[in-house]
VEXKE-502591 format. One line per 8 residues: number of its first residue (from 0); their letters; for each residue x, y, z of C-alpha. Coordinates in nm, 4 decimals. Each point is the difference from the previous one (the first is absolute). Layout:
NUM	a	X/Y/Z  ...
***
This chain:
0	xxxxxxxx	7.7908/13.4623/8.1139  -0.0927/-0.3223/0.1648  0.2133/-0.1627/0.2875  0.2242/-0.3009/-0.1085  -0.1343/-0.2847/0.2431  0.1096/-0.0469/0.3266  0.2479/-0.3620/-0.0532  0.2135/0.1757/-0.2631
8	xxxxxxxx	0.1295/0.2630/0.2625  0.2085/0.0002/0.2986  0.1570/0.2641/0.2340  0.3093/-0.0997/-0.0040  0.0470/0.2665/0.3116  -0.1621/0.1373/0.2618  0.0238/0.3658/-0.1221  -0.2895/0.1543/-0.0747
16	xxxxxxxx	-0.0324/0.2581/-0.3340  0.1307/0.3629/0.0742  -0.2216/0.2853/-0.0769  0.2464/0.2128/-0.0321  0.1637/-0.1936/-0.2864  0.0779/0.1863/-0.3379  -0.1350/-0.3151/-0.2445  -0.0388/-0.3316/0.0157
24	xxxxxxxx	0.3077/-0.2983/-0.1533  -0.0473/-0.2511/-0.1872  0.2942/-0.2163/-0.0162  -0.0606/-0.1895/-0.3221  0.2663/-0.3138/0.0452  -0.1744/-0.2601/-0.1129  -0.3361/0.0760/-0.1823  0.1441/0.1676/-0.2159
32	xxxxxxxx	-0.3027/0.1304/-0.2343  -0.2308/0.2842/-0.0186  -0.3090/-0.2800/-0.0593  -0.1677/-0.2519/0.2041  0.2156/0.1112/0.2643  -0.1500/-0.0288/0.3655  0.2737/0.1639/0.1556  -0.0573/0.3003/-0.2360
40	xxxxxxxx	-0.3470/-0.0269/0.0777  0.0635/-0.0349/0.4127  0.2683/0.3326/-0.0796  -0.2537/0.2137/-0.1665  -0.2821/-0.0963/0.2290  0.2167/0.1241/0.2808  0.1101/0.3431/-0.1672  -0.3703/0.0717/-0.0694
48	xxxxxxxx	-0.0941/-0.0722/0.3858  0.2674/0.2492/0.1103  -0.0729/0.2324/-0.2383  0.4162/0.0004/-0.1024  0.2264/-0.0585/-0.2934  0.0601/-0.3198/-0.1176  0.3953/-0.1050/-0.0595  0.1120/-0.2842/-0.1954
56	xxxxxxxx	0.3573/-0.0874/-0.0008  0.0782/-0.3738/-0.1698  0.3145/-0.1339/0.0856  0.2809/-0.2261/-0.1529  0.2384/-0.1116/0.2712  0.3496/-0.1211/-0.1281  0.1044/-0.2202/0.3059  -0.3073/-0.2820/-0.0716
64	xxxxxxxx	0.1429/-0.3562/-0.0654  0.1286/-0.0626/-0.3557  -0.0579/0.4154/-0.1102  0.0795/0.0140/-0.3670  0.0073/0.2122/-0.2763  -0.2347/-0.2506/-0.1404  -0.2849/0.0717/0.2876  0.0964/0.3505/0.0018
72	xxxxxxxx	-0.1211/0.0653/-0.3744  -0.2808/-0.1381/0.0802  -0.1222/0.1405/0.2521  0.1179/0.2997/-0.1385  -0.2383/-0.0431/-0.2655  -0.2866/-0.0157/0.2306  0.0843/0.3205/0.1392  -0.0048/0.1690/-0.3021
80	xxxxxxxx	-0.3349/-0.1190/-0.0434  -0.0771/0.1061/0.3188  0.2062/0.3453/-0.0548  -0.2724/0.0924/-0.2575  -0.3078/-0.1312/0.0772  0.0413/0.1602/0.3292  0.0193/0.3604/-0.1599  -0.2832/0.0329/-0.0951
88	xxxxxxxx	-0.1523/-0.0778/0.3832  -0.0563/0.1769/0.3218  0.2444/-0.1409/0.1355  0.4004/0.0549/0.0221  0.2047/-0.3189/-0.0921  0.3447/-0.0100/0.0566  0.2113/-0.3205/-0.1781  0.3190/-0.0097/0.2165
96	xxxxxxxx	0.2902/-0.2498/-0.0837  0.2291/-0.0727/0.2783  0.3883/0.0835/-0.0399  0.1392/-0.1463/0.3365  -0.1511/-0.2444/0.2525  -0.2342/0.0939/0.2953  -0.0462/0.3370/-0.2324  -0.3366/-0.0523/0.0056
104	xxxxxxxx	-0.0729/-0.0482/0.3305  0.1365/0.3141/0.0992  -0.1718/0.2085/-0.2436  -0.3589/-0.1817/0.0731  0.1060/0.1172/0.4104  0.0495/0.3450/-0.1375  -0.2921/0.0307/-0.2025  -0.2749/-0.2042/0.2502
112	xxxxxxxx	0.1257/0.3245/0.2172  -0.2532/0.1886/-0.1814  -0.2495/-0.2255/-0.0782  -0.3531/-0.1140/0.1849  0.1044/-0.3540/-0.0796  0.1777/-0.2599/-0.2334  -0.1971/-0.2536/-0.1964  0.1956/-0.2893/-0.1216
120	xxxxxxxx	-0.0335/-0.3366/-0.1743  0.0128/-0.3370/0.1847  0.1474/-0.2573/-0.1281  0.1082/-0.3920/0.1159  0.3849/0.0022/-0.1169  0.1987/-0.0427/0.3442  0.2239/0.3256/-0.1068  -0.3169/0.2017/-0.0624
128	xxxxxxxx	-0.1638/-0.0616/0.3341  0.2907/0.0308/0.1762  0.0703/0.3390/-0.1681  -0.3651/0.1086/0.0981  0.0944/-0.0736/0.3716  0.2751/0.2204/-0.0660  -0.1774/0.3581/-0.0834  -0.2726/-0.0881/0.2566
136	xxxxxxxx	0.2669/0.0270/0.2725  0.1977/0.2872/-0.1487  -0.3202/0.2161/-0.1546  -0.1930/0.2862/0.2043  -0.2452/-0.0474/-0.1414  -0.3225/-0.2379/-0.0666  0.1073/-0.3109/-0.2685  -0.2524/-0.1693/-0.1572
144	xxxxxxxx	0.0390/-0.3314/-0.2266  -0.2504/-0.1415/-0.2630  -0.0032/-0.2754/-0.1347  -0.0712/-0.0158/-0.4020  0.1755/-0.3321/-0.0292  -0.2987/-0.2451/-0.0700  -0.3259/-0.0222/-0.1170  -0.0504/-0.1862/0.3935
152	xxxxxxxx	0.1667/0.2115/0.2792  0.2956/-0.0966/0.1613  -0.1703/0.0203/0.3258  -0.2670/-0.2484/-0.1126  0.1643/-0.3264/0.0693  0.1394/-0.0040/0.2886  0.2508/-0.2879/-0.0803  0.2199/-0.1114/-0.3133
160	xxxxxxxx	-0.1694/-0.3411/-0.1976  0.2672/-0.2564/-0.0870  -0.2351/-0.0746/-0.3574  -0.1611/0.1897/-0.2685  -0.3120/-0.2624/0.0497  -0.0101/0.1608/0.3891  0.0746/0.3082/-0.0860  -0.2813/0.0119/-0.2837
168	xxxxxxxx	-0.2605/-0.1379/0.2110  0.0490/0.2549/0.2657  -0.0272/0.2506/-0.2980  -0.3043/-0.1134/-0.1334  -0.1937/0.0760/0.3654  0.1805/0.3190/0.0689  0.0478/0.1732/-0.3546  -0.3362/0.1004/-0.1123
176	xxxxxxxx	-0.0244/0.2896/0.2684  0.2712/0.1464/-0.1350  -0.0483/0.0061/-0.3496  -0.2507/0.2556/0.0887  0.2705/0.2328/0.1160  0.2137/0.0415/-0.2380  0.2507/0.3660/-0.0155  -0.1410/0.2942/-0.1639
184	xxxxxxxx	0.1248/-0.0548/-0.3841  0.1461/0.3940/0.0228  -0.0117/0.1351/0.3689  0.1349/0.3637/-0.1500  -0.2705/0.0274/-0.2318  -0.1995/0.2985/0.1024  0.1047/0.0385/0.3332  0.0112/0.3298/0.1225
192	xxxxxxxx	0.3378/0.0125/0.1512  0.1744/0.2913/0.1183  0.3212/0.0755/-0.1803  0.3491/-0.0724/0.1315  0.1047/0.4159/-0.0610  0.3559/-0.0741/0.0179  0.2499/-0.3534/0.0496  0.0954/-0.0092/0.3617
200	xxxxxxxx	0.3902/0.0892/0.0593  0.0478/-0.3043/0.1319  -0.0216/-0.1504/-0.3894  0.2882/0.2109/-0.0888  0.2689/-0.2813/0.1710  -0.1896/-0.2637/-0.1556  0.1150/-0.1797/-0.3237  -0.2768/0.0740/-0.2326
208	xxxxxxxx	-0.0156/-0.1528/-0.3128  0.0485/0.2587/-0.2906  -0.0721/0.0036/-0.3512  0.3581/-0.1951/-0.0487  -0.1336/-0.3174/0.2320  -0.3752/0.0342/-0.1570  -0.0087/0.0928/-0.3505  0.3774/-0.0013/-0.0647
216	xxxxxxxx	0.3011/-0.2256/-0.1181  0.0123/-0.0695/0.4171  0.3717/0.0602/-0.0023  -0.0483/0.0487/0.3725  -0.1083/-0.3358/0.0879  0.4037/-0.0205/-0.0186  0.1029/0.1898/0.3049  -0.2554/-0.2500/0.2065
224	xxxxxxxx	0.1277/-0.2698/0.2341  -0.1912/-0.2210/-0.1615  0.0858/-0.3586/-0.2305  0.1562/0.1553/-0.3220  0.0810/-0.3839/-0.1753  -0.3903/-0.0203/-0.0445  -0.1393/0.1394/-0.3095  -0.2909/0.1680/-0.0485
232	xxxxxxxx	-0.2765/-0.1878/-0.2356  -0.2120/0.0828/-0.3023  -0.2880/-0.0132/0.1672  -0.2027/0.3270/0.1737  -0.0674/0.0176/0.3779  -0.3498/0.2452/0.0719  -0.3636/-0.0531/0.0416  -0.0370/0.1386/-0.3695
240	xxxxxxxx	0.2156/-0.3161/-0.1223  -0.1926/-0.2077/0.2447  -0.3505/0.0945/-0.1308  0.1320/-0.0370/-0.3574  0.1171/-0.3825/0.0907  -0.3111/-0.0558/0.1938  -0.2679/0.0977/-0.3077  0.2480/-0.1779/-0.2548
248	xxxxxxxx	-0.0453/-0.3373/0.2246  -0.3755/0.0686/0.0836  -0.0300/-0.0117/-0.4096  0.2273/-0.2664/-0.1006  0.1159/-0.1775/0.2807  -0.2999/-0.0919/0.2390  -0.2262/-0.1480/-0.2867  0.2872/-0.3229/-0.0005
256	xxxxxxxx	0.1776/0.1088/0.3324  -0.1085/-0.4393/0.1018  0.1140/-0.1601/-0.3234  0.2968/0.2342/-0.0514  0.1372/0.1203/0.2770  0.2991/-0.2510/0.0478  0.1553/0.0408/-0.3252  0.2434/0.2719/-0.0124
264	xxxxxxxx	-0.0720/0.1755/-0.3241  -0.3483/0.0585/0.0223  -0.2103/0.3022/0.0962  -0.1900/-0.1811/0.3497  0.2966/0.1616/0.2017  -0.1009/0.3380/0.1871  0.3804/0.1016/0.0518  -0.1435/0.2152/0.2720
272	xxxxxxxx	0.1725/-0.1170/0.2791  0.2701/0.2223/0.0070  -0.2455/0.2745/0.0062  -0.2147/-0.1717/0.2968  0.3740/0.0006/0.1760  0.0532/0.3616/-0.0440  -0.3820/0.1279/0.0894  -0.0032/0.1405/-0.3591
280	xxxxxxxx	-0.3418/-0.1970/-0.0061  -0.2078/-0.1437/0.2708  -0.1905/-0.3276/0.0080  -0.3074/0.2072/0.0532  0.0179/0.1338/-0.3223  0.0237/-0.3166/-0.1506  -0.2765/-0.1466/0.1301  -0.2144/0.3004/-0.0281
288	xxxxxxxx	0.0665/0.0260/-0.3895  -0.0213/-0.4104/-0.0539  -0.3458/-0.0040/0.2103  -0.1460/0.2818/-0.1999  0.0958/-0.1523/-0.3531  -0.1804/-0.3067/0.1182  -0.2780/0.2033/0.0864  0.0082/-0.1650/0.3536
296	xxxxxxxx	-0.1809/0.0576/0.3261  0.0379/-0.1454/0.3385  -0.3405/-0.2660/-0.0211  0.1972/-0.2005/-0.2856  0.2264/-0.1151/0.3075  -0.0257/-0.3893/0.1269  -0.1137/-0.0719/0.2560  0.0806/-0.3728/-0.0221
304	xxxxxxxx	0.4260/0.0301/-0.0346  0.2276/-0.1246/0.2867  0.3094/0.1072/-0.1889  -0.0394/-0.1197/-0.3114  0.2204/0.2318/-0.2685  -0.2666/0.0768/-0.1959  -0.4006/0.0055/-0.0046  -0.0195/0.2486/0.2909
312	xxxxxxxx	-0.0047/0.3642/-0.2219  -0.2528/-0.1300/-0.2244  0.2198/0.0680/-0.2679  0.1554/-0.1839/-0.2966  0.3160/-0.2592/0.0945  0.2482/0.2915/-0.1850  -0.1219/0.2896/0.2162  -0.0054/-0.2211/0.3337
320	xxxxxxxx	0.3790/-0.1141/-0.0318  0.1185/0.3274/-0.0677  -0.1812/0.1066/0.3201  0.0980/-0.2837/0.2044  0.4044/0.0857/-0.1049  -0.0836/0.3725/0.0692  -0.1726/-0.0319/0.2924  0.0276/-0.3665/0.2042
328	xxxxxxxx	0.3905/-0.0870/-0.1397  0.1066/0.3763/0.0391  -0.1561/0.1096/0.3303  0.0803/-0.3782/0.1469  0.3622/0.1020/-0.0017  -0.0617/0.3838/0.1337  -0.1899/-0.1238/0.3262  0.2923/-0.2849/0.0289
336	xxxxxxxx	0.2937/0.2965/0.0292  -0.2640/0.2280/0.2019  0.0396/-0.2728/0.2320  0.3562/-0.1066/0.0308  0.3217/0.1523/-0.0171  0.1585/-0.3247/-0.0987  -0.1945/-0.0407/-0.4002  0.3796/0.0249/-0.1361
344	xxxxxxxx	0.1425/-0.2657/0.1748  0.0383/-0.3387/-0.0035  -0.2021/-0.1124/0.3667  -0.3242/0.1843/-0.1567  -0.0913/-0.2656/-0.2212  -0.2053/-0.2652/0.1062  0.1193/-0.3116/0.2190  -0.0610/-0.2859/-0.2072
352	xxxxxxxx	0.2090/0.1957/-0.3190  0.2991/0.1127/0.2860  -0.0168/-0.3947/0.0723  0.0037/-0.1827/-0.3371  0.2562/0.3218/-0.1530  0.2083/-0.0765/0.3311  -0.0048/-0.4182/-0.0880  0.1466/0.0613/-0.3662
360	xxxxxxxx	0.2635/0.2617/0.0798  0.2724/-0.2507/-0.0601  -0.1592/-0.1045/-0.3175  0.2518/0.0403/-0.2585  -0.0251/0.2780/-0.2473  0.0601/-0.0909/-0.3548  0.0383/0.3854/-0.0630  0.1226/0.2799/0.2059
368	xxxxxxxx	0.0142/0.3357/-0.0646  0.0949/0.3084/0.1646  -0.1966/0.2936/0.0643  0.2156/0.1770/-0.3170  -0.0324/-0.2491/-0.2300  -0.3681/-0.0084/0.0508  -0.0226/0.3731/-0.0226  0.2055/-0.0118/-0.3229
376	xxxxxxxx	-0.2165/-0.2619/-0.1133  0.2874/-0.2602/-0.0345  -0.1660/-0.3509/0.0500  -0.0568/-0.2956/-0.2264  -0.3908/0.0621/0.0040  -0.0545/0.2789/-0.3379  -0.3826/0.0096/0.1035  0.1106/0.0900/0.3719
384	xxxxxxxx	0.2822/0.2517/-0.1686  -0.2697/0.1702/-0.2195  -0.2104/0.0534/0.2910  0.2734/0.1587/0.2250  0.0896/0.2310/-0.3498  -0.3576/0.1152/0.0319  0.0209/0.0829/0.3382  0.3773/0.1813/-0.0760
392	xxxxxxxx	-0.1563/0.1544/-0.2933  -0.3814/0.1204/0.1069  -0.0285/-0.0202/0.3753  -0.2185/-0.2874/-0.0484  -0.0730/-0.3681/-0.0701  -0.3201/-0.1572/-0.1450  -0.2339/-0.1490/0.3394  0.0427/-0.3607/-0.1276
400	xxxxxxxx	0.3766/0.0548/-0.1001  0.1009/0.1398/0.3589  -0.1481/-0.2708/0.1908  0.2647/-0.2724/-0.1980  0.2737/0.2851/0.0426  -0.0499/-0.0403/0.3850  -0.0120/-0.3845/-0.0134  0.3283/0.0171/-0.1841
408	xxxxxxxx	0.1668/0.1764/0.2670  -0.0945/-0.2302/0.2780  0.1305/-0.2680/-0.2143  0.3455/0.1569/-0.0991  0.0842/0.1301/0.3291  0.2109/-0.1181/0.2635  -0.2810/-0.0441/0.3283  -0.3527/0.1387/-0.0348
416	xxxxxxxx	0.0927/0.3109/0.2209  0.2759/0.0773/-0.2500  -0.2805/0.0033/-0.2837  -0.3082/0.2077/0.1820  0.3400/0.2704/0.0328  0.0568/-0.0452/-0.3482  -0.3182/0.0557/-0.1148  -0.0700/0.2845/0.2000
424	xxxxxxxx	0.2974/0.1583/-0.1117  -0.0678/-0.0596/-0.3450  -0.3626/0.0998/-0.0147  0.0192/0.3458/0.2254  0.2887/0.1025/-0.1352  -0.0745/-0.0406/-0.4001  -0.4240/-0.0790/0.0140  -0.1890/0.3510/-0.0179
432	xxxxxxxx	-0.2496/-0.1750/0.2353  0.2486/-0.0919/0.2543  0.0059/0.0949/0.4049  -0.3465/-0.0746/-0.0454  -0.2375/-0.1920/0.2036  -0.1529/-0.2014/-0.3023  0.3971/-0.0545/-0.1564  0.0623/-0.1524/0.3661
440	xxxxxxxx	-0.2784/-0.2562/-0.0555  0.0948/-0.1394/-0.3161  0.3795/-0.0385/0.1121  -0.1717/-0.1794/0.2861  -0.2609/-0.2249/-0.1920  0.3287/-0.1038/-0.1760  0.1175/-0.1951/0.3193  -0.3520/-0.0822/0.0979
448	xxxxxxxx	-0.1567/0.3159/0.1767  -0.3777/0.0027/-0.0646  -0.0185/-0.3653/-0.1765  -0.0073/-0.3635/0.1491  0.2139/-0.2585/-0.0432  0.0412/-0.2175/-0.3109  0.0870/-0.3691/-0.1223  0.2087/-0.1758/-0.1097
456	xxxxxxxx	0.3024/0.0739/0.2600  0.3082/0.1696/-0.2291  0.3359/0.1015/0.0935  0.0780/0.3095/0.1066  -0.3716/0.1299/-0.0243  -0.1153/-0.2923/0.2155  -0.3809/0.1052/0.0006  0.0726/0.3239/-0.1645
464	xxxxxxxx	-0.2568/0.0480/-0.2851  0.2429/-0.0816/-0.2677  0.0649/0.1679/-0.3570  0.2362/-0.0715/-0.2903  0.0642/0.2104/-0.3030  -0.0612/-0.3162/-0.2218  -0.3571/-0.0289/0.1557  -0.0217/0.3819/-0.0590
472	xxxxxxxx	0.0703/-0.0295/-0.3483  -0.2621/-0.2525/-0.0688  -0.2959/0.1944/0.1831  0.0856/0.3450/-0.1314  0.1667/0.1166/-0.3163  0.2964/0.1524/0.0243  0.1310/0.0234/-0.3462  -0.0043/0.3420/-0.0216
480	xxxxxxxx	0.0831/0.1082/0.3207  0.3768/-0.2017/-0.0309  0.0146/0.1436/-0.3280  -0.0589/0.3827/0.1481  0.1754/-0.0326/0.3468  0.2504/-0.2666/-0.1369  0.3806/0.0184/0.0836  0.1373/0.1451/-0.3477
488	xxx	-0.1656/0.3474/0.0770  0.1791/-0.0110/0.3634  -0.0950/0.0310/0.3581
***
C-alpha cells in the first residue's frame, strides 16, 4: 500500500496517533466512494501501519444549507452502493444518517475515544473547513485531512486566478507531476486488514441508516429536520450510476462532445456533475479512464502551450475540452473558495464587474420577478420556464441552458445583489450539484467572475457578457426541449 503524496494531506492537529487505539476512522463526508478515493487510500495505509482495524462511518448531516429530501435520496443512494460494495471488504463501513443537529459531532467525539486517529476529507466549501476546525479542537485524538478534490492539489497554488487563461497556464507547468500520482483505483483490494470483531458501543447512539433509509420506501427521511417541499428526482445518486453515465458518455457523447455539446437534446452532455458534487465519482477517475481509451502517455504533452484550451494533451479537440471543463473550469472554482470565505457574496467578484453592475443598478427593468415566481417558473420567457421545469423536475439544467438561466436572473431582479441571492437560492436548493464549489462558479461567471469585460455597453448588464433567449434559440435548437419541459406538463 503506497503513501498518498505529501500536498494532499494535512494534520489538521497537533495530536499524534494513539497506540493504544482499538481501529482506525474514516469519516467518509465528502468522497463518498469506495474507488479512486485518496482518503480511503490515506485510511487504509494508516490501519496497515498500526497494525489496527479500519472503521468507516459516512455521514449525512441534516443541518447543511438547503437539506432536502431531494439531496437526501441521493446521497442515500450512494450509500447503498457503498453499503454493499463494502461487505465484501476488510473493512467495517458504517452509513449513518443524522436525525438532529450537532448529532454527529458528538458521536465522531465518542467514537475517536477509541480510535488511533480520524482520517477525513478536505474540502474548499467555507462550512466544510470551518467544520474541520471544529473536531480538531474538540477530538483526542490525531485528525488527518486529504484532499481528493482535484486532479492538481489544493495546496499547489498558493493563490486564487481571476481567469481560466491564468489559471490554465499555471496548470500546464504544474500538472504533469501529478498525473503520475494518481489514487489507487481500489485501495481495499487485497489488503490484509485486520477485522473490526465487533461495532464499537459508541455506534449504538448513532443514527445509522437501516434497510428502510437504504434499500427501502425511506419513509424515515420523514421524521428528519430536513426541507420536505423538495422532491426527490428520477434520477440515481452512487458511484454505480456514476460509472454507468460515465461509459454511456465516453461511447456516445465524447466522439461530438465540440459540435454538440450546446444543444440540449443531444448525447455530448456528461450529466455527471451532480455526481462530482456528491464524491460519488472523482475527477481522477475520469481522467484515468479518458487517458487510457486514448491510449495516452505523458510525452504526447506540449511543450509549446501558454494556456491555450487545447493542443497541450496531445489529444483530439473533443477529448481536450472535456478535460479543460473537468479539470481547468472545475478546479478554477475549488482553489477560488479554498481561498476565500466570501465566493457567495457579492464583494468577491471582480472590481471592474462590482463597478459597471454598480453604474446600471438604476437601469430600469422591463421585467421583474420575484424569487417565487421564478421558482414556479412564472415569467414571460417559455425557453427560460422550460429550463427552470428541468431543474424542478431532474435536479439539473443542460451546461449551455443554465448559463442563460443565470443571465435571466440578473436581468429580472431588482439590484444585482438581489439576483446572485436568487440564484443561489434557486440552484442549492433544487440543483443536485448545488453547495458546490464548481455550482458557485457558474452563478459567478453569470455576473462576470472568471471572464472580462464585453462591448457594446447595455443596460443593466453594463459590460456583463450578455445573453438573450432569442439569440439562444438561433445558435441551439430547442424545439424539443420546449416541447418536453414546456408549461402544459407543469412546473
Amino acid at each position: 500500500m503506497r503513501p498518498i503524496p505529501s500536498q494532499r494531506l494535512e494534520a489538521a492537529n497537533d495530536l499524534r496517533p494513539r497506540d493504544s487505539g482499538q481501529y482506525v476512522l474514516y469519516w467518509m463526508r465528502c468522497a463518498r466512494r469506495p474507488y479512486g478515493n485518496f482518503a480511503l487510500q490515506h485510511a487504509t495505509h494508516r490501519a496497515l501501519e498500526l497494525r489496527k482495524p479500519l472503521l468507516i462511518v459516512e455521514t449525512l448531516a441534516c443541518d447543511d444549507p438547503f437539506a432536502s429530501i431531494r439531496h437526501h435520496h441521493f446521497a442515500l443512494d450512494g450509500m447503498a452502493d457503498n453499503n454493499r460494495h463494502f461487505e465484501s471488504r476488510p473493512a467495517t463501513y458504517i452509513p449513518w444518517v443524522e436525525e438532529h443537529p450537532r448529532q454527529i459531532q458528538t458521536g465522531l467525539c465518542r467514537l475517536a475515544e477509541d480510535c488511533c486517529l480520524l482520517v477525513t476529507d478536505a474540502h474548499p466549501l467555507r462550512e466544510n473547513r470551518r467544520q474541520l476546525a471544529r473536531m480538531a479542537d474538540v477530538l483526542p485524538v490525531a485528525l488527518e485531512a486529504v484532499d481528493g478534490n482535484g486532479i492538481l492539489p489544493l495546496q499547489a497554488a498558493e493563490q486564487p486566478f481571476s481567469t481560466a487563461y491564468a489559471f490554465r497556464r499555471f496548470l500546464q507547468r504544474e500538472l504533469p507531476g501529478h498525473l503520475l500520482s494518481m489514487p489507487l483505483t481500489d485501495p481495499l483490494a487485497k489488503a490484509p486488514l485486520i477485522p473490526l470483531t465487533a461495532p464499537p458501543a459508541a455506534l449504538s447512539a448513532a443514527a445509522a441508516a437501516g434497510d428502510d433509509l437504504l434499500f427501502g420506501a425511506r419513509t424515515g427521511l420523514n421524521r428528519l429536520p430536513i426541507d420536505h417541499q423538495t422532491k426527490p428526482v428520477q434520477r440515481m445518486g452512487g458511484y454505480r450510476a456514476a460509472s454507468e453515465l460515465f461509459q454511456r458518455f465516453l461511447k456516445e457523447g465524447l466522439p461530438v462532445y465540440v459540435d454538440q455539446r450546446n444543444q440540449p437534446q443531444q448525447p455530448a452532455t456528461s450529466w455527471l456533475s451532480a455526481h462530482l458534487r456528491w464524491g460519488h465519482i472523482g475527477s481522477h477517475q475520469l481522467v484515468q479512464q479518458l487517458l487510457e481509451l486514448c491510449q495516452w502517455n505523458p510525452g504526447r504533452l506540449a511543450s509549446d502551450c501558454r494556456g491555450q484550451r487545447s493542443g497541450w494533451w496531445g489529444l483530439d479537440k473533443n477529448a481536450e475540452a472535456f478535460l479543460d471543463q473537468l479539470i481547468t473550469w472545475r478546479e478554477l472554482g475549488y482553489l477560488f473558495c479554498q481561498s476565500r470565505d466570501d465566493y457567495q457574496q457579492f464583494e468577491s467578484l471582480p472590481d471592474w464587474a462590482r463597478q459597471t453592475l454598480a453604474r446600471h443598478a438604476g437601469d430600469p427593468r422591463p421585467y421583474l420577478y420575484s424569487t417565487e415566481e421564478l421558482i414556479q417558473a412564472h415569467t414571460h420567457d417559455p425557453l427560460w420556464n422550460a429550463a427552470q421545469r428541468q431543474l424542478l423536475r431532474e435536479g439539473q439544467i443542460h451546461n449551455y441552458l443554465r448559463m442563460l438561466w443565470g443571465k435571466k436572473i440578473l436581468e429580472w431582479s431588482p439590484s444585482p445583489r438581489e439576483a446572485l441571492e436568487a440564484l443561489i437560492e434557486l440552484n442549492d436548493r433544487f440543483a443536485l450539484d448545488g453547495r458546490d464549489p464548481n455550482s458557485y462558479s457558474g452563478i459567478g461567471w453569470c455576473l462576470g467572475r472568471f471572464d472580462r469585460a464585453w462591448g457594446p455597453q447595455r443596460p443593466i448588464f453594463g459590460t456583463i457578457r450578455y445573453m438573450s433567449s432569442t439569440n439562444t434559440a438561433r445558435k441551439v435548437n430547442v424545439r424539443n426541449f420546449l416541447s418536453r419541459y414546456g408549461e402544459s406538463e407543469g412546473p
